[in-house]
PATI-875772 format. One record per residue (C-alpha): residue number from 1; x, y, z. Coordinates in pm, 1 decimal. Layout:
// PATI-875772
NODE     i       east      north         up
NODE   NUM          X          Y          Z
...
***
This chain:
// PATI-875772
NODE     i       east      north         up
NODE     1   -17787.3   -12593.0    -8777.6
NODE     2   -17991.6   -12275.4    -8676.1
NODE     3   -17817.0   -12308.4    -8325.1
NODE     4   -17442.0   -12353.9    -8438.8
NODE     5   -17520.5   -12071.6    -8690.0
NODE     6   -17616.8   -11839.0    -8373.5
NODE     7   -17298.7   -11934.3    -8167.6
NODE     8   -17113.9   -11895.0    -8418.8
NODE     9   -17233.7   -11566.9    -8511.5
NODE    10   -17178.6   -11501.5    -8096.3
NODE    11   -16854.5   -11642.9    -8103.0
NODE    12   -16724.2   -11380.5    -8409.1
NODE    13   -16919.3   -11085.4    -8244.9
NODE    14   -16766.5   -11169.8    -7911.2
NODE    15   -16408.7   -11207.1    -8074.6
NODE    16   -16457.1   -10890.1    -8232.3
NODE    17   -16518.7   -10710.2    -7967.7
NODE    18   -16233.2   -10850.4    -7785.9
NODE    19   -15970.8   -10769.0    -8034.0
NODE    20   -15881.3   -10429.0    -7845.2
NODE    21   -15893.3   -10623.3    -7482.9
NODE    22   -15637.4   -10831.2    -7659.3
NODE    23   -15377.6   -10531.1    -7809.9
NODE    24   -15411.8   -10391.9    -7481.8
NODE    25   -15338.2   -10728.6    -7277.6
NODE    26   -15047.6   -10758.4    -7508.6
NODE    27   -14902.1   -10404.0    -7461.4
NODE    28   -14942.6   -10454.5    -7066.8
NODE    29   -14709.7   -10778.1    -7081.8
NODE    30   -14465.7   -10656.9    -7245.3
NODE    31   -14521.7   -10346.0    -6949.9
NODE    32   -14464.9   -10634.9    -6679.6
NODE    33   -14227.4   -10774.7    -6848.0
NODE    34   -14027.7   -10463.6    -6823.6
NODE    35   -14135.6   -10411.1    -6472.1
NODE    36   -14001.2   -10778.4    -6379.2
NODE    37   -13673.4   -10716.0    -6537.8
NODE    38   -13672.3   -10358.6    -6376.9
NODE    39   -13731.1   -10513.5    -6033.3
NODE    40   -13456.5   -10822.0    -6110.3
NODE    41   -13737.9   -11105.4    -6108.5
NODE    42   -13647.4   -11180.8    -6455.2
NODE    43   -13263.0   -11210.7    -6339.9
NODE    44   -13421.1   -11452.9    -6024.6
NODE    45   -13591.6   -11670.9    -6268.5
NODE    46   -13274.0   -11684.9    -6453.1
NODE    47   -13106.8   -11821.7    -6153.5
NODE    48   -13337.9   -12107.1    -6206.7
NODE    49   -13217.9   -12429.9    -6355.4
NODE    50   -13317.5   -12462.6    -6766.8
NODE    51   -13517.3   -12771.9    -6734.6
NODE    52   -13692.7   -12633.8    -6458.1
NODE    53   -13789.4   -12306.5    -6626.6
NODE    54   -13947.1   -12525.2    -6889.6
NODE    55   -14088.2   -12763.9    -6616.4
NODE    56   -14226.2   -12420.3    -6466.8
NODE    57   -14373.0   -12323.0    -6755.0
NODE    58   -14523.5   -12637.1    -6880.8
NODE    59   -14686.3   -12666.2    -6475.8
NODE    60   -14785.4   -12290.3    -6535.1
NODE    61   -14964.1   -12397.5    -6890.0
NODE    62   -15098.2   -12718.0    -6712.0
NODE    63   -15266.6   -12491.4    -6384.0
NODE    64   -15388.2   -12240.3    -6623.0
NODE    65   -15572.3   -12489.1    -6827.6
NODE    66   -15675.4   -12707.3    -6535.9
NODE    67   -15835.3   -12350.2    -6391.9
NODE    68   -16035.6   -12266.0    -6727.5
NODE    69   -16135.6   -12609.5    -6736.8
NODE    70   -16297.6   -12641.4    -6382.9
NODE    71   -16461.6   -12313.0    -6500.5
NODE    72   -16604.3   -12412.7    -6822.2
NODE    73   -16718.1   -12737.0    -6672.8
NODE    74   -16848.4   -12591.4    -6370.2
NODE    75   -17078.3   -12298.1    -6558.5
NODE    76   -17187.0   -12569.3    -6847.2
NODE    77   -17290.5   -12800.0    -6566.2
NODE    78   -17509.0   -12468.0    -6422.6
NODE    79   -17659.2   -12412.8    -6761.7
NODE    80   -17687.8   -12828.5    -6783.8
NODE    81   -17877.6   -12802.1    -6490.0
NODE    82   -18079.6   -12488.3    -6552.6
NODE    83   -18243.7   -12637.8    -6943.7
NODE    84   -18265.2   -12997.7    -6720.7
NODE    85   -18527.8   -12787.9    -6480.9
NODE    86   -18691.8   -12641.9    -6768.1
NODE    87   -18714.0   -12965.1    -6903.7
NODE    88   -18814.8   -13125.8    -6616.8
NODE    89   -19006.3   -12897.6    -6456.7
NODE    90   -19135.5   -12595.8    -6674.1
NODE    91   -19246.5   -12810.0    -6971.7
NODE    92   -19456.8   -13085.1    -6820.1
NODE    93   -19642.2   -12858.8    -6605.0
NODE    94   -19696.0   -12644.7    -6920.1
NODE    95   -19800.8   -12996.9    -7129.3
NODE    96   -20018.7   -13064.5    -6827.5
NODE    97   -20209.2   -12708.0    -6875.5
NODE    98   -20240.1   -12719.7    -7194.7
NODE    99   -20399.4   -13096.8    -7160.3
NODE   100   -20633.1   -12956.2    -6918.9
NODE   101   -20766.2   -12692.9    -7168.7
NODE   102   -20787.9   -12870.6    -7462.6
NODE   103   -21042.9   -13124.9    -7189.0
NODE   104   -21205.2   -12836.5    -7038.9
NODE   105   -21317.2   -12709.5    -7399.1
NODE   106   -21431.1   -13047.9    -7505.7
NODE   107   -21600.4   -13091.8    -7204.7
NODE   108   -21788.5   -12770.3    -7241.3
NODE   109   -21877.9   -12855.1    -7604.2
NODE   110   -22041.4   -13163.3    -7456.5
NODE   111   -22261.0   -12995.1    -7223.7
NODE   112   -22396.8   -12826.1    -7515.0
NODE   113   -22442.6   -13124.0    -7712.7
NODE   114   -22607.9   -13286.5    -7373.1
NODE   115   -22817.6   -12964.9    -7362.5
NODE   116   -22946.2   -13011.4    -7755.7
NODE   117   -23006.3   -13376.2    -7705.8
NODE   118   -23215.2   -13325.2    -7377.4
NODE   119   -23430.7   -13078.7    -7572.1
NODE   120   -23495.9   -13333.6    -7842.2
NODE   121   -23576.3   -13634.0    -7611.3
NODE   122   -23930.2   -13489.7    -7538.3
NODE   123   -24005.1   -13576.0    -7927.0
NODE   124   -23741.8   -13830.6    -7969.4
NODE   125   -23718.4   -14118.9    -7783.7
NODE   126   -23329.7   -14235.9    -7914.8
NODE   127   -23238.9   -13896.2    -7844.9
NODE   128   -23157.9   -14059.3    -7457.2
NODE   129   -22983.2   -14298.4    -7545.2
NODE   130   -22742.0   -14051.6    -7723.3
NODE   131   -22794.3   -13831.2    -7408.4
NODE   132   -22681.1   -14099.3    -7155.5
NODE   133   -22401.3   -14148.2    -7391.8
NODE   134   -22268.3   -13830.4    -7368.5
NODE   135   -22332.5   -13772.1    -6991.5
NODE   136   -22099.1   -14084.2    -6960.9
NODE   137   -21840.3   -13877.9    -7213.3
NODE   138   -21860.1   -13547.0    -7020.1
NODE   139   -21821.6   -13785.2    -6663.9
NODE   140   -21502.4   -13925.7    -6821.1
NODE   141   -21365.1   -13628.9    -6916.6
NODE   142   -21414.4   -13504.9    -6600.5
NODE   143   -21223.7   -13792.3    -6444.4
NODE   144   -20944.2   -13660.1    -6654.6
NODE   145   -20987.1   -13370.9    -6578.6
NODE   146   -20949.6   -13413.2    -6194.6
NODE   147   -20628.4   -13650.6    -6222.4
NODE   148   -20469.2   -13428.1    -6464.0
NODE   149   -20509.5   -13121.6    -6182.8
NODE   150   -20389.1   -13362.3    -5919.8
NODE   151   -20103.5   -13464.5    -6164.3
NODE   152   -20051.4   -13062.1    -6205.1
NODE   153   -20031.1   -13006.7    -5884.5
NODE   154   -19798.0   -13294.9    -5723.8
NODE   155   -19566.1   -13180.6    -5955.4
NODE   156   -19584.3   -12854.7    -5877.1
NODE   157   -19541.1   -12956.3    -5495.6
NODE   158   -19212.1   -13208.2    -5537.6
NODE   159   -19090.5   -12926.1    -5725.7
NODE   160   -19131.1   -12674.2    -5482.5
NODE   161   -18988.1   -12923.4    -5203.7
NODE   162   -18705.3   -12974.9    -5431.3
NODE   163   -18601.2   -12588.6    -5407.0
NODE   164   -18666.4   -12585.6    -5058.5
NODE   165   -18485.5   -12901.1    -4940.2
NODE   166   -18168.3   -12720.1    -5174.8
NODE   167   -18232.3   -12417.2    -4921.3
NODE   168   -18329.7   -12207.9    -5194.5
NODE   169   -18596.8   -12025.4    -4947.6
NODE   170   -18720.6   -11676.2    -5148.8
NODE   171   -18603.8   -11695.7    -5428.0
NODE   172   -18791.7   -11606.9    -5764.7
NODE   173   -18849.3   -12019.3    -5906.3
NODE   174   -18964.8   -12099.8    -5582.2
NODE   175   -19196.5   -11766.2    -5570.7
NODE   176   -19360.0   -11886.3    -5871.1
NODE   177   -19392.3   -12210.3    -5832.9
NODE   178   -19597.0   -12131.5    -5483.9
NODE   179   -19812.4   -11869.1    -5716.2
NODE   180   -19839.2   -12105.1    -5980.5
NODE   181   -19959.7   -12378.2    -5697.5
NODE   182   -20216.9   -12118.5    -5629.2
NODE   183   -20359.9   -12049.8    -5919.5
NODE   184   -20393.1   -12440.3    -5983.3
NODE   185   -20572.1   -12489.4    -5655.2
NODE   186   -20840.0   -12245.2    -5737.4
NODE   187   -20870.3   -12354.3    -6094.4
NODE   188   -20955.8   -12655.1    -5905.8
NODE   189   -21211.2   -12551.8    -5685.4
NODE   190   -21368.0   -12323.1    -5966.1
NODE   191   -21369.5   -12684.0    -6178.8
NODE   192   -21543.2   -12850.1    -5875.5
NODE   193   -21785.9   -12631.8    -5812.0
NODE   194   -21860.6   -12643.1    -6205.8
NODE   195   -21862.9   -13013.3    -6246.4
NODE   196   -22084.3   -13020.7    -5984.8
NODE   197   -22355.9   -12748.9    -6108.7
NODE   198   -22342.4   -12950.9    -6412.8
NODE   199   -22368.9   -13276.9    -6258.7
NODE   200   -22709.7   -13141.0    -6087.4
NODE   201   -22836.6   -12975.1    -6402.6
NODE   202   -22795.2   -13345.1    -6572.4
NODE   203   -22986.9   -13499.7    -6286.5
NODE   204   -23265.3   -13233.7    -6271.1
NODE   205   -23256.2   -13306.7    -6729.4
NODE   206   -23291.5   -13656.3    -6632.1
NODE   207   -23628.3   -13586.6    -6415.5
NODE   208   -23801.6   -13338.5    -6690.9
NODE   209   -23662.0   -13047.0    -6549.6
NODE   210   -23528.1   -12842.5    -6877.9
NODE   211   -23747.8   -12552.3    -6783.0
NODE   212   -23584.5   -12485.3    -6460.2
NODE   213   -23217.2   -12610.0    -6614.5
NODE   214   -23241.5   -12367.5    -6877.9
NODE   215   -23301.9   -12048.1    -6645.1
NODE   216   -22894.8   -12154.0    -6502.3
NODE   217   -22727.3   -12222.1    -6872.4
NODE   218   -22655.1   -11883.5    -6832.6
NODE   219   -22519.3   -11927.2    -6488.4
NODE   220   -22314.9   -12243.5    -6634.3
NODE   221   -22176.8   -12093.8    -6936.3
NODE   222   -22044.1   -11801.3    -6750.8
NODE   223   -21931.4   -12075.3    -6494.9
NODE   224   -21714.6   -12226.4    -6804.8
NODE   225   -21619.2   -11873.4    -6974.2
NODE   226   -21406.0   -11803.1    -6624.2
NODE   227   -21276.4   -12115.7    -6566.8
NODE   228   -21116.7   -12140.1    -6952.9
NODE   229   -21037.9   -11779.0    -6923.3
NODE   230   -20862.6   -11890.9    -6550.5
NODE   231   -20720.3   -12164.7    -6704.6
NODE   232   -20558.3   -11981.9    -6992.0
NODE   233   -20439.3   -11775.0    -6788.2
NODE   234   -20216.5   -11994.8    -6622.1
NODE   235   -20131.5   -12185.4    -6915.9
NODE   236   -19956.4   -11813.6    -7051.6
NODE   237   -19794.5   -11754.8    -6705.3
NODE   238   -19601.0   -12109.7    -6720.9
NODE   239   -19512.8   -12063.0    -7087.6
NODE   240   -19393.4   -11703.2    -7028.7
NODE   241   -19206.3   -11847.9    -6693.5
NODE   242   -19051.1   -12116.2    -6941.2
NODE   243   -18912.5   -11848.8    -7201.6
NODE   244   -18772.3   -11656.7    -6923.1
NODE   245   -18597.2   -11949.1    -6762.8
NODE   246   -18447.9   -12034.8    -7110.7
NODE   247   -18355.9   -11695.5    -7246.9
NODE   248   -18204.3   -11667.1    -6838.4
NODE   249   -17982.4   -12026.8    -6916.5
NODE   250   -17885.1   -11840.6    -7288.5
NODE   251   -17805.8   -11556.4    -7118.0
NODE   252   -17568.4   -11769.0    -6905.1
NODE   253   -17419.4   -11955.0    -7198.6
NODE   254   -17349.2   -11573.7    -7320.8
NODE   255   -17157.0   -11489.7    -7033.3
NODE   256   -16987.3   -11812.7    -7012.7
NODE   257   -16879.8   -11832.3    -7342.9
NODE   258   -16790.4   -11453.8    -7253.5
NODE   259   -16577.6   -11511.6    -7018.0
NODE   260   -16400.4   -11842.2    -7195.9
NODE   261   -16283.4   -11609.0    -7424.7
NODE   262   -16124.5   -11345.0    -7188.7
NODE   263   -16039.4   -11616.6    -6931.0
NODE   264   -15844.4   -11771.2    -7243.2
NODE   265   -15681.4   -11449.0    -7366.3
NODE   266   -15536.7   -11366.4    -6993.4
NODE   267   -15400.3   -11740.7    -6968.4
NODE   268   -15239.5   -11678.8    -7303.9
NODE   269   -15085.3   -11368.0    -7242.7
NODE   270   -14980.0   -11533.5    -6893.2
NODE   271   -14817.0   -11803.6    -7092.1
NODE   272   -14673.7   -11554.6    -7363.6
NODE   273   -14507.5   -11393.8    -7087.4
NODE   274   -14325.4   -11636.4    -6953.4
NODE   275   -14241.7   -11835.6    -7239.0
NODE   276   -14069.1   -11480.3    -7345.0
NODE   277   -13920.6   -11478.2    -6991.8
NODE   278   -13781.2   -11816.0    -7050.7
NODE   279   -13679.8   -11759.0    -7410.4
NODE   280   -13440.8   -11414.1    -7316.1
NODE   281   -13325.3   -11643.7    -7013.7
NODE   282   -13181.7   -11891.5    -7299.3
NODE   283   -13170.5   -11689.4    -7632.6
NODE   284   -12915.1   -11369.0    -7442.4
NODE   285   -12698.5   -11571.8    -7289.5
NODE   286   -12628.9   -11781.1    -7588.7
NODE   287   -12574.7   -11440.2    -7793.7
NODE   288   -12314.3   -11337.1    -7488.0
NODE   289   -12155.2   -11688.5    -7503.4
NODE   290   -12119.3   -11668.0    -7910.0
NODE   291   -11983.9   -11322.0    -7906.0
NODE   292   -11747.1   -11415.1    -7642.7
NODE   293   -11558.3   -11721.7    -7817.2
NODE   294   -11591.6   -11541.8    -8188.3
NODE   295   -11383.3   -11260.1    -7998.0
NODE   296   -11132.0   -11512.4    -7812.7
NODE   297   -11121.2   -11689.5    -8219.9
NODE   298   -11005.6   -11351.5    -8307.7
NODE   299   -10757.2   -11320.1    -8096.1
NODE   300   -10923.5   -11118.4    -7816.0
NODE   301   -10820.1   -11317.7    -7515.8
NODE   302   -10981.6   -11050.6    -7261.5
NODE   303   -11312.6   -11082.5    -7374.0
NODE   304   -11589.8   -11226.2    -7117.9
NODE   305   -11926.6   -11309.2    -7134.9
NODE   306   -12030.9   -11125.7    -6797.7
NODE   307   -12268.7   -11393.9    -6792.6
NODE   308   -12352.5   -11463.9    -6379.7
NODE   309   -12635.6   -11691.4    -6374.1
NODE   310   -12651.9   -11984.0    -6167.8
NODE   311   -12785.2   -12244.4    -6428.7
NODE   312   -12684.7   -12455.1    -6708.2
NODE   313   -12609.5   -12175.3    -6938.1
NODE   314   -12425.0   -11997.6    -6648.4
NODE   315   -12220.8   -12292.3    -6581.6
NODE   316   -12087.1   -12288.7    -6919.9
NODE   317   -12038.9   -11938.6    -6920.3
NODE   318   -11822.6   -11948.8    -6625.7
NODE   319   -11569.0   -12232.1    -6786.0
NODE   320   -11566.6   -12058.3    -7150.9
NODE   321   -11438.5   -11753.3    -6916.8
NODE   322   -11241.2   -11962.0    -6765.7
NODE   323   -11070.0   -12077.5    -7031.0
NODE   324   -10964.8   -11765.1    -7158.8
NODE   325   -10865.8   -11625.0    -6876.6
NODE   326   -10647.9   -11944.5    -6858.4
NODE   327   -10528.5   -11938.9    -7236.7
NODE   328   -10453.6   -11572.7    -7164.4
NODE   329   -10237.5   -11577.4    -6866.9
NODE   330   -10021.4   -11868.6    -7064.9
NODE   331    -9982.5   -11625.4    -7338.0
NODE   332    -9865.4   -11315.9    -7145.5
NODE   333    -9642.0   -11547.0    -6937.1
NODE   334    -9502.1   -11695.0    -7311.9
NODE   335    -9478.7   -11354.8    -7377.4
NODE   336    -9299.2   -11256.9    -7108.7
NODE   337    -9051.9   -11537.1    -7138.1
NODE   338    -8987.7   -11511.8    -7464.8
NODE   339    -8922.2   -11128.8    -7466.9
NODE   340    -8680.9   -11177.5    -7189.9
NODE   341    -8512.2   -11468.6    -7401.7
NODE   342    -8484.5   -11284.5    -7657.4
NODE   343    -8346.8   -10932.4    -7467.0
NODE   344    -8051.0   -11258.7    -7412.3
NODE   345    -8194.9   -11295.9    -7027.7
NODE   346    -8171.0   -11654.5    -7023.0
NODE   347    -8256.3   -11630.5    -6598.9
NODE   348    -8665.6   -11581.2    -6653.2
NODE   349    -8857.4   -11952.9    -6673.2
NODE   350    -9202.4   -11968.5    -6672.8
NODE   351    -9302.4   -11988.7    -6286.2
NODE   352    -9661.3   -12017.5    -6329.9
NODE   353    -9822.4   -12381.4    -6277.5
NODE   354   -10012.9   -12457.5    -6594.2
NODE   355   -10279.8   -12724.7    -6622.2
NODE   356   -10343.2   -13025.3    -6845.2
NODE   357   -10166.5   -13023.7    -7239.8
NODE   358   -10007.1   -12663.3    -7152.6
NODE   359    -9775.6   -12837.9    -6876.2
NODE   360    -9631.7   -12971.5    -7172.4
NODE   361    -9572.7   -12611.9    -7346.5
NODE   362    -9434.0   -12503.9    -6993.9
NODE   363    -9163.1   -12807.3    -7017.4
NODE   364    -9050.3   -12782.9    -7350.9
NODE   365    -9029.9   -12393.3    -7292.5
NODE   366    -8839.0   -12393.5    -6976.5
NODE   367    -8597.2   -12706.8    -7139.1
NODE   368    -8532.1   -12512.8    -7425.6
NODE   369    -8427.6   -12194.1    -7242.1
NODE   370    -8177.6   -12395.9    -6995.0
NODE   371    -8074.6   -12589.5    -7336.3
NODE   372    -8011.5   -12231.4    -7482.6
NODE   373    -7899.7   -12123.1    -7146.8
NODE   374    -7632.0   -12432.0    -7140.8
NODE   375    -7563.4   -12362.8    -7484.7
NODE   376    -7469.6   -12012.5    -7429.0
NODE   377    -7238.1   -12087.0    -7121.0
NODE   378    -7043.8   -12355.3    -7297.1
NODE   379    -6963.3   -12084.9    -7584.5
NODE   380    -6853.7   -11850.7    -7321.6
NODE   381    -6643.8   -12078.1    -7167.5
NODE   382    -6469.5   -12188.2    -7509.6
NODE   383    -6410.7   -11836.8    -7614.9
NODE   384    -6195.9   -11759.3    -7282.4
NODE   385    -6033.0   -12067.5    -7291.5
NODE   386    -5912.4   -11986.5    -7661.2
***
């Protein structure tokens, strides 16, 4: 809950802060727009087939998304793999430290029990029995000890030859892994040599030597002081080294999530300006097409759409013009006809080859004005007869 809290909190923050990234993204398509249309790419595109506009567009949509995908799931897979290291490599070696402290200090409260116990056998004979007991206890712990160091530090090793077989030669994991190695290997020979001071002091307790054992408690217990302080030591450099390699894979989550955002505002603006691109290619022509037959409905037979694409809408465009350049030359050559017919010259057919249902107009015109023309002559011909 904590976590989606904080991304979502990162999320709002980032989208904040990208609100004037968008205006200004916005205001520089409609700049390229301009530009495109300035240097005729918009009037190119327009060239372009409808369906295949939409088909570019759709491919356009499909390549942008396919591109912030391979992103997303290329940086998640980094940050995947950076927490799986941490995981895998930062956090048992820190579980292993911290198992070797909490062993070392038992183990040193044990030589001081040993130490009380071999004081009271002189006056207590069951006092060695519980002595032996606890020299096996300190021996066992030491046994841990020493395979929880040689845990510590094959782990430490396969992760170093991990890096380096991934050719990851100087860099700063691998650096600290090798100082980290180092550190373990004389925590190890400091824990030898103290195991085995205490080993003798046990052996020389054994024969009735506490005299001579107690002049090196001193030497022992400052022994164990360094050693816990050494091993502490280490114990803070891995966890620091941890926190760094997780605020490092935040960090990256940060700038990923970052640059999902920005990535996503450029592939919508990208899309925004083409689907506008697309939309003018359609929606002006259509308004030109409109305009053009509510002016030829009004009578306006010389009106053309202008319209010289080399699409679907252009194709249209071409046979609306078409048309009334067609319906227009019938009507001047009616015109014509008619005005002559009825100035009485009965010599002026229509010449003009008309297609489809006017054919028909042209026939019953030109029959009507050799009926009229007939007409006329046979009245002439009565009145000089009479």
């Amino acid at each position: 809950m904590v976590y989606c809290e904080q991304l979502s909190s990162q999320v709002y923050t980032l989208f904040t802060h990208k609100m004037y990234t968008l205006i200004q993204l916005v205001n520089a398509s409609a700049i390229y727009v301009v530009f495109m249309e300035k240097k005729g790419l918009i009037m190119k595109l327009s060239n372009i087939k409808i369906s295949y506009q939409v088909i570019l567009l759709a491919g356009l949509n499909l390549l942008l998304l396919g591109f912030l995908s391979l992103y997303v799931v290329l940086n998640l897979s980094k940050i995947a793999n950076e927490l799986k290291a941490v995981a895998d490599e930062d956090l048992p070696l820190t579980k292993i430290v911290s198992e070797i402290s909490e062993m070392q200090l038992s183990q040193g409260r044990q030589f001081e029990i040993m130490l009380r116990q071999a004081v009271l056998m002189n006056t207590d004979t069951n006092q060695k029995k519980e002595f032996e007991k606890s020299v096996d206890k300190f021996l066992s712990i030491s046994k841990e000890v020493d395979s929880e160091i040689q845990h510590g530090k094959q782990k430490i090793r396969e992760v170093i030859e991990k890096h380096q077989l991934a050719g990851e030669t100087g860099t700063a994991i691998l650096s600290e892994f090798m100082k980290l190695e180092k550190s373990l290997i004389k925590i190890e020979k400091e824990y030898t040599d103290f195991e085995n001071h205490v080993v003798e002091a046990i052996q020389k307790l054994k024969q009735g030597q506490y005299a001579e054992v107690m002049l090196k408690v001193g030497d022992l217990e400052h022994e164990e002081v360094e050693l816990e302080q050494h091993i502490e030591e280490l114990h803070i450099e891995l966890e620091k080294f941890t926190q760094d390699s997780l605020v490092e894979a935040e960090l990256h989550e940060e700038n990923v999530l970052r640059a999902v955002i920005i990535l996503s505002l450029i592939c919508l603006i990208i899309s925004i300006v083409f689907a506008t691109i697309i939309i003018r290619n359609i929606s002006q022509p259509l308004k030109a097409l409109s305009k053009t037959l509510w002016e030829v409905a009004q009578g306006n037979l010389s009106s053309r759409s202008g319209i010289k694409s080399k699409n679907e809408l252009g194709t249209i465009a071409m046979s609306i013009d078409d048309f009334a350049s067609e319906l227009q030359t019938v009507i001047n050559e009616l015109d014509m006809t008619l005005t002559a017919v009825a100035k009485g010259d009965l010599t002026k057919p229509i010449t003009i080859d008309f297609k489809g249902d006017l054919g028909q107009i042209k026939s019953s015109v030109n029959s009507s004005i050799e009926l009229l023309s007939t007409t006329v002559s046979q009245i002439a011909d009565g009145s000089e007869q009479v």
